[in-house]
C-alpha positions as CSV (number, residue, x, y, z in Angstrom):
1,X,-142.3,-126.5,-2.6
2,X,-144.6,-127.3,-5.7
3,X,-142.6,-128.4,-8.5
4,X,-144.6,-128.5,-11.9
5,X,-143.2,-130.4,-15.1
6,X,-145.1,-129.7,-18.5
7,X,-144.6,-132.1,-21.2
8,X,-143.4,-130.8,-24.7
9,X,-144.4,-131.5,-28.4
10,X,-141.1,-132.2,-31.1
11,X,-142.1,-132.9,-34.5
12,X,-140.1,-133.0,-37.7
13,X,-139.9,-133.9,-41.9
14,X,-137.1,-134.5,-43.1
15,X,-137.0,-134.7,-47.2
16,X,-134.4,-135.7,-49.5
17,X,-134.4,-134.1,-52.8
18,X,-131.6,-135.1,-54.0
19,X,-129.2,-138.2,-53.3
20,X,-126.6,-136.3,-51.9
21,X,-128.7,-133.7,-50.1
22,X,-131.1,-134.4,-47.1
23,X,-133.1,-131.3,-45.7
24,X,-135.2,-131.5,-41.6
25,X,-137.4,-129.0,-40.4
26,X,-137.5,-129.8,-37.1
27,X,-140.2,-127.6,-34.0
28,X,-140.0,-128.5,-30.3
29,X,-142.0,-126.6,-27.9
30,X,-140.8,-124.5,-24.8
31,X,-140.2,-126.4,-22.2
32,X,-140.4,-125.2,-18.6
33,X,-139.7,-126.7,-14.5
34,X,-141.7,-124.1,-12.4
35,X,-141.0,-123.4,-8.7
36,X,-143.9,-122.1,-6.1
37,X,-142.8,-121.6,-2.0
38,X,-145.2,-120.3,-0.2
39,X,-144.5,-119.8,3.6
40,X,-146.7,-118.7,6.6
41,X,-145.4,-117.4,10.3
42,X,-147.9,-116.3,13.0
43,X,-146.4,-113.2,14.8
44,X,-147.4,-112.9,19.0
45,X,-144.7,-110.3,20.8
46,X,-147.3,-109.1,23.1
47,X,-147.5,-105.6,21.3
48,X,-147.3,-106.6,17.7
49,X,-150.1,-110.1,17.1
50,X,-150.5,-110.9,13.4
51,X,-149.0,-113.3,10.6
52,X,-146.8,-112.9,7.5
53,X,-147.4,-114.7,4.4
54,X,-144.7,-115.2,1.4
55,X,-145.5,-116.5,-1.8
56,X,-142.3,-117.1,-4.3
57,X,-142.6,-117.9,-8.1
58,X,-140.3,-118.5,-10.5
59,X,-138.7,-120.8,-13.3
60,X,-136.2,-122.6,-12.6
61,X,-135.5,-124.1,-15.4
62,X,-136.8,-122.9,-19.4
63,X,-135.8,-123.9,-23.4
64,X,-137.7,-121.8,-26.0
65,X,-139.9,-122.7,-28.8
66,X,-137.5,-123.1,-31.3
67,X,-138.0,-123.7,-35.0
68,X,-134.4,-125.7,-37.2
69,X,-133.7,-126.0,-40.5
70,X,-130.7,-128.6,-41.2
71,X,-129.3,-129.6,-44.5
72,X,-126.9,-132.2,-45.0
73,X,-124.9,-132.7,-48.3
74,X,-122.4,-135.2,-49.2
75,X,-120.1,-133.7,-52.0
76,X,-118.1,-137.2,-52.4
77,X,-119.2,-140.5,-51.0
78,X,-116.4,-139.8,-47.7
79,X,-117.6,-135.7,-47.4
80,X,-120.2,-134.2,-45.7
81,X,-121.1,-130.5,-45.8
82,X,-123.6,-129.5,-42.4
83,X,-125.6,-126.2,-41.7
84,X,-128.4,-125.7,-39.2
85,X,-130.4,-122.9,-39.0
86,X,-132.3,-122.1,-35.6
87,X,-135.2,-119.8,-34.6
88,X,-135.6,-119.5,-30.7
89,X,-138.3,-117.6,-29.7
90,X,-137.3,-116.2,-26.4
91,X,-139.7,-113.0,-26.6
92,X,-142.6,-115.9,-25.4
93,X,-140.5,-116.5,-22.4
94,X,-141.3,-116.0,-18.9
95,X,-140.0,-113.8,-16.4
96,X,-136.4,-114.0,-16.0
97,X,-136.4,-112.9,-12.1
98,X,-139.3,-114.8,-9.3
99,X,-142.1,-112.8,-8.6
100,X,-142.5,-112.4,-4.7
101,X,-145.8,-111.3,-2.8
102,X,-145.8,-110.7,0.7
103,X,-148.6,-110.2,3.1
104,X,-148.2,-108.9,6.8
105,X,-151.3,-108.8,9.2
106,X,-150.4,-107.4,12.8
107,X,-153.9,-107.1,14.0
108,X,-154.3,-103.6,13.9
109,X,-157.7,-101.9,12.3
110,X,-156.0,-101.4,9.1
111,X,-153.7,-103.7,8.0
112,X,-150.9,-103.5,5.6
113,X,-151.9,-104.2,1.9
114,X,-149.3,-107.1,0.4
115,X,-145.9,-105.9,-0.9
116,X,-145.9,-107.3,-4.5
117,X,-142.6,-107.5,-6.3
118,X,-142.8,-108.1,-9.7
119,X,-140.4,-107.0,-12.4
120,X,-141.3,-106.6,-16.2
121,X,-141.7,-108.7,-18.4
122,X,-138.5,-110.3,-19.8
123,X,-138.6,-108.6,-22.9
124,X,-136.2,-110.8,-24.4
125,X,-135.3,-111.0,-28.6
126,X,-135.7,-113.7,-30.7
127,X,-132.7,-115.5,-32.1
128,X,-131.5,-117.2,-35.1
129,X,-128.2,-119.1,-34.5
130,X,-126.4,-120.2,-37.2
131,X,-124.5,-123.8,-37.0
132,X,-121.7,-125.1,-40.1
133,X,-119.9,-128.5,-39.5
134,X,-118.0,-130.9,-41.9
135,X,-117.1,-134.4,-41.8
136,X,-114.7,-136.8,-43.3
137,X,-114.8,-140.6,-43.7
138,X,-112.3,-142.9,-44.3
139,X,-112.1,-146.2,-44.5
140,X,-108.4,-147.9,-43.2
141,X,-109.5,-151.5,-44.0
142,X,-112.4,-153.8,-44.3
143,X,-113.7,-153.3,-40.6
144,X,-112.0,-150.1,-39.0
145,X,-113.3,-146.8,-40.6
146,X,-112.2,-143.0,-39.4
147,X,-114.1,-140.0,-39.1
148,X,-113.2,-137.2,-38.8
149,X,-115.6,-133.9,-37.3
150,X,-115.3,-129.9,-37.2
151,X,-118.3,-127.1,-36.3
152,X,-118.9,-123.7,-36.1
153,X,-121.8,-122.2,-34.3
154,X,-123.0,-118.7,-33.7
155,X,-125.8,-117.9,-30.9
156,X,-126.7,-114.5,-30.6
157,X,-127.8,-113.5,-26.8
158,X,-131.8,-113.2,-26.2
159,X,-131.2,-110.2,-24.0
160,X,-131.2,-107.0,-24.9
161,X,-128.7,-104.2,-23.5
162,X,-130.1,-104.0,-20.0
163,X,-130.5,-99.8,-18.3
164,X,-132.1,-99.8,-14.5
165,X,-132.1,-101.7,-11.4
166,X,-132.8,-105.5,-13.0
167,X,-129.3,-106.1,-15.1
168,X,-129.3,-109.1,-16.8
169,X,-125.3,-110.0,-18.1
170,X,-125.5,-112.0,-21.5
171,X,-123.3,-111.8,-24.7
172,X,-123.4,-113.3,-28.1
173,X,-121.6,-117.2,-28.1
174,X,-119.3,-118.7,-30.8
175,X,-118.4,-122.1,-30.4
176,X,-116.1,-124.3,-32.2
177,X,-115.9,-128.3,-31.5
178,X,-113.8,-130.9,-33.8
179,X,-114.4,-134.4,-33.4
180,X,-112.8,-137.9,-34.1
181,X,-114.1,-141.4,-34.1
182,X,-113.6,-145.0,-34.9
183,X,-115.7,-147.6,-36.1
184,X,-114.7,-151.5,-35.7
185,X,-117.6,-153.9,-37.5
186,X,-117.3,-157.0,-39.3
187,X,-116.0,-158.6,-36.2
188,X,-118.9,-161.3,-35.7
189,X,-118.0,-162.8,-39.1
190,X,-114.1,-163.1,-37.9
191,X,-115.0,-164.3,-34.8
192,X,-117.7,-167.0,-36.0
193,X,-114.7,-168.8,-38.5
């Protein structure tokens, strides 16, 4: 088994145009683990003499080039207003099924030519999901603040409605997530007196 890894480029800018407003546009690249098995048996029953070879591709693991836009505004000094905008290009992607070639040999005069399966391309969409979130600070006392967190997100399925003998089963996502936390500072000053 030959397991490749490639390496990905992530850059962003962030800009803040006002001071309760910061803006990111953020790119990371596709990322992709790809798998290769290839396999070899030698064939001698005394009427059939050859070999068989199998070659398997596929990915086994694959993120999109995506492209986000996040703003963050802050209404009041303890609010915190969130949306995130993000373009995944999944019509670049690879193959969603392994392509599989295989070669048999039996020593005859004219032997078989390979058996090649390959499906189509993945003909998958691009996306834009769409993320909202809010938070909410307060402070209880000099060193133990509260926060408080709630999200929306909608990610809209890459693959298209799927007619033949390859059926991909996808749908649309919404996801909701709340959130709290505590932070305790100021302690080193206590402790030090």
């Amino acid at each position: 088994v030959d397991i490749k890894t490639r390496v990905g480029l992530v850059a962003s800018a962030w800009w803040r145009p006002l001071a309760a407003l910061d803006v990111a546009l953020t790119y990371r690249a596709a990322l992709a683990i790809d798998n290769e098995f290839r396999t070899f048996a030698k064939i001698q029953t005394g009427i059939l003499n050859g070999d068989v070879s199998i070659l398997f591709k596929d990915v086994e693991y694959y993120t999109p080039h995506t492209l986000t836009l996040a703003a963050a505004w802050r209404p009041t000094p303890s609010l915190t207003l969130l949306a995130d905008f993000v373009l995944s290009l999944w019509g670049l992607a690879p193959k969603p099924v392994p392509d599989v070639s295989i070669a048999v040999n039996l020593g005859t005069p004219d032997p078989t030519a390979p058996l090649v399966l390959q499906p189509g391309d993945g003909d998958y969409w691009n996306t834009i999901s769409i993320r909202l979130g809010i938070e909410w600070t307060a402070r209880f006392s000099r060193t133990i603040t509260h926060t408080l967190r709630g999200g929306v997100a909608y990610e809209p399925t890459p693959i298209p409605p799927q007619r033949g003998l390859l059926t991909l089963i996808d749908s649309d996502r919404y996801a909701f997530t709340v959130g709290s936390g505590f932070l305790f500072s100021g302690f080193t000053n206590i402790f030090k007196e």
